[in-house]
C-alpha positions as a Markdown table, in Angstrom:
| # | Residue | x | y | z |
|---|---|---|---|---|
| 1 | Unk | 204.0 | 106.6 | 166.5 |
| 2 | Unk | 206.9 | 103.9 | 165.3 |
| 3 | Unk | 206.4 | 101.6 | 163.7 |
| 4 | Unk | 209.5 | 98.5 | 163.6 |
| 5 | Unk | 209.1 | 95.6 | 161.8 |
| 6 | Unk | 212.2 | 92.8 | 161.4 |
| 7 | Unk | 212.9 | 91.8 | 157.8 |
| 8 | Unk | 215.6 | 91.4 | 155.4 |
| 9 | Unk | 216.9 | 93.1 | 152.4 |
| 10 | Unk | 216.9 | 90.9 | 149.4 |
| 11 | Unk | 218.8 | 91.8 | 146.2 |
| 12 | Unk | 217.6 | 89.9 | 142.9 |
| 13 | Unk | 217.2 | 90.4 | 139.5 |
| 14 | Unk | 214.0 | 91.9 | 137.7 |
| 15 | Unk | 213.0 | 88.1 | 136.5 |
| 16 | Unk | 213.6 | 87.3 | 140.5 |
| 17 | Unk | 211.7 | 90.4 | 141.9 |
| 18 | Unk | 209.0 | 89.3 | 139.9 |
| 19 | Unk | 208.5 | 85.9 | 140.8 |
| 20 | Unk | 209.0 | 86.9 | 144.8 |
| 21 | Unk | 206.1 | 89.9 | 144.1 |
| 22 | Unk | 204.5 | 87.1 | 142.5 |
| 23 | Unk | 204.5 | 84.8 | 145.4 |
| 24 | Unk | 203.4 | 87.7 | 147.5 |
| 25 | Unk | 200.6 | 88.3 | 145.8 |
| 26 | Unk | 199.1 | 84.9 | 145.3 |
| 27 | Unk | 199.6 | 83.8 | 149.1 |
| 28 | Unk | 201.9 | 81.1 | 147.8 |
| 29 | Unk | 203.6 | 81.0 | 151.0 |
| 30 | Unk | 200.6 | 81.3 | 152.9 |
| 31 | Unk | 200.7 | 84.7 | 153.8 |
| 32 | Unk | 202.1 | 88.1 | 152.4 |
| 33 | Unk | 205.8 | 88.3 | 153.3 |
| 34 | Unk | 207.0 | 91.6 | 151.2 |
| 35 | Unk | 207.1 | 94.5 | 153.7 |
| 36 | Unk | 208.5 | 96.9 | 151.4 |
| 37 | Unk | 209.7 | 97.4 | 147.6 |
| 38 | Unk | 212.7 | 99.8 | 147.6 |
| 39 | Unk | 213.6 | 100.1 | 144.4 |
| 40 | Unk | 213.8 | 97.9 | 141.2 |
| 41 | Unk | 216.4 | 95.2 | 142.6 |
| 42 | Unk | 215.8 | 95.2 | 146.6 |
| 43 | Unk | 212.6 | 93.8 | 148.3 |
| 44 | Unk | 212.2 | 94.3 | 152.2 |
| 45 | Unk | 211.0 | 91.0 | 153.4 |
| 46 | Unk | 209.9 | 89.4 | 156.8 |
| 47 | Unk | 212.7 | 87.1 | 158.6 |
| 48 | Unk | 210.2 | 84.5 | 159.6 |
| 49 | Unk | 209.5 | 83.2 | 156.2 |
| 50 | Unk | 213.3 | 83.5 | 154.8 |
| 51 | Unk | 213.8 | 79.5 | 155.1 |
| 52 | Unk | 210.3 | 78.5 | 153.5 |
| 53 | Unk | 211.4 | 81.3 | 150.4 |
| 54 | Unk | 215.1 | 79.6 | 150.0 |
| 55 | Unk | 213.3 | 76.5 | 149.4 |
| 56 | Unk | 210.5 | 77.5 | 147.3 |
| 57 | Unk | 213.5 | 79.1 | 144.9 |
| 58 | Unk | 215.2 | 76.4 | 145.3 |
| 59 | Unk | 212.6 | 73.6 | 143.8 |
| 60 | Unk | 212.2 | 76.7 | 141.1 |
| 61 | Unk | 215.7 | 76.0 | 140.1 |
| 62 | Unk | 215.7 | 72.4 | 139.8 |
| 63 | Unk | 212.7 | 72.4 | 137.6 |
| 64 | Unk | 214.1 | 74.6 | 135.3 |
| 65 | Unk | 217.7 | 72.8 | 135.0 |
| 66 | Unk | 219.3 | 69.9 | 134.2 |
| 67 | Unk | 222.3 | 68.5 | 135.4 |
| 68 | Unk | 224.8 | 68.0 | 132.9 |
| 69 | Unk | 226.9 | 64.7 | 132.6 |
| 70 | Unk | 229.6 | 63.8 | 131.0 |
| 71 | Unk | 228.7 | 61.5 | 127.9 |
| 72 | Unk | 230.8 | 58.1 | 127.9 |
| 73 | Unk | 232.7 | 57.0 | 125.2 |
C-alpha cells in the first residue's frame, strides 16, 4: 500500500533544524507537523501548517534583534 502525504521541503541550518524539531516535539504549533527528517539540513513538513511556522520564526527573529538606527549628531 501507498502511502502520499503533501508537505514541503524546508532547507535550514543546524541552529534552525533544531528549533523546528524543537517545535515538533513540544506540540508548539499544536500538533506534530515534521513528516520526515532527510538529512542534516532538509526537514519534510506538512503544507497546512507552513503559514503558522513563517510566523512563529518570524516573532523568533524579532526577539532576538534590534533594529539599528542611525545615531544623530
Amino acid at each position: 500500500m501507498v502511502n502520499v502525504m503533501k508537505g514541503v521541503i524546508v532547507e535550514c541550518d543546524p541552529a534552525m533544524k533544531q528549533f523546528l524539531i524543537h517545535l515538533d516535539e513540544t506540540l508548539a504549533l499544536g500538533r506534530k507537523f515534521i513528516i520526515q527528517d532527510l538529512d542534516e539540513s532538509h526537514l519534510f513538513i506538512s503544507t497546512d501548517i507552513v503559514e503558522t511556522l513563517q510566523g512563529k520564526i518570524d516573532d523568533l527573529m524579532d526577539k532576538i534583534s534590534f533594529p539599528l538606527h542611525e545615531k544623530e549628531l
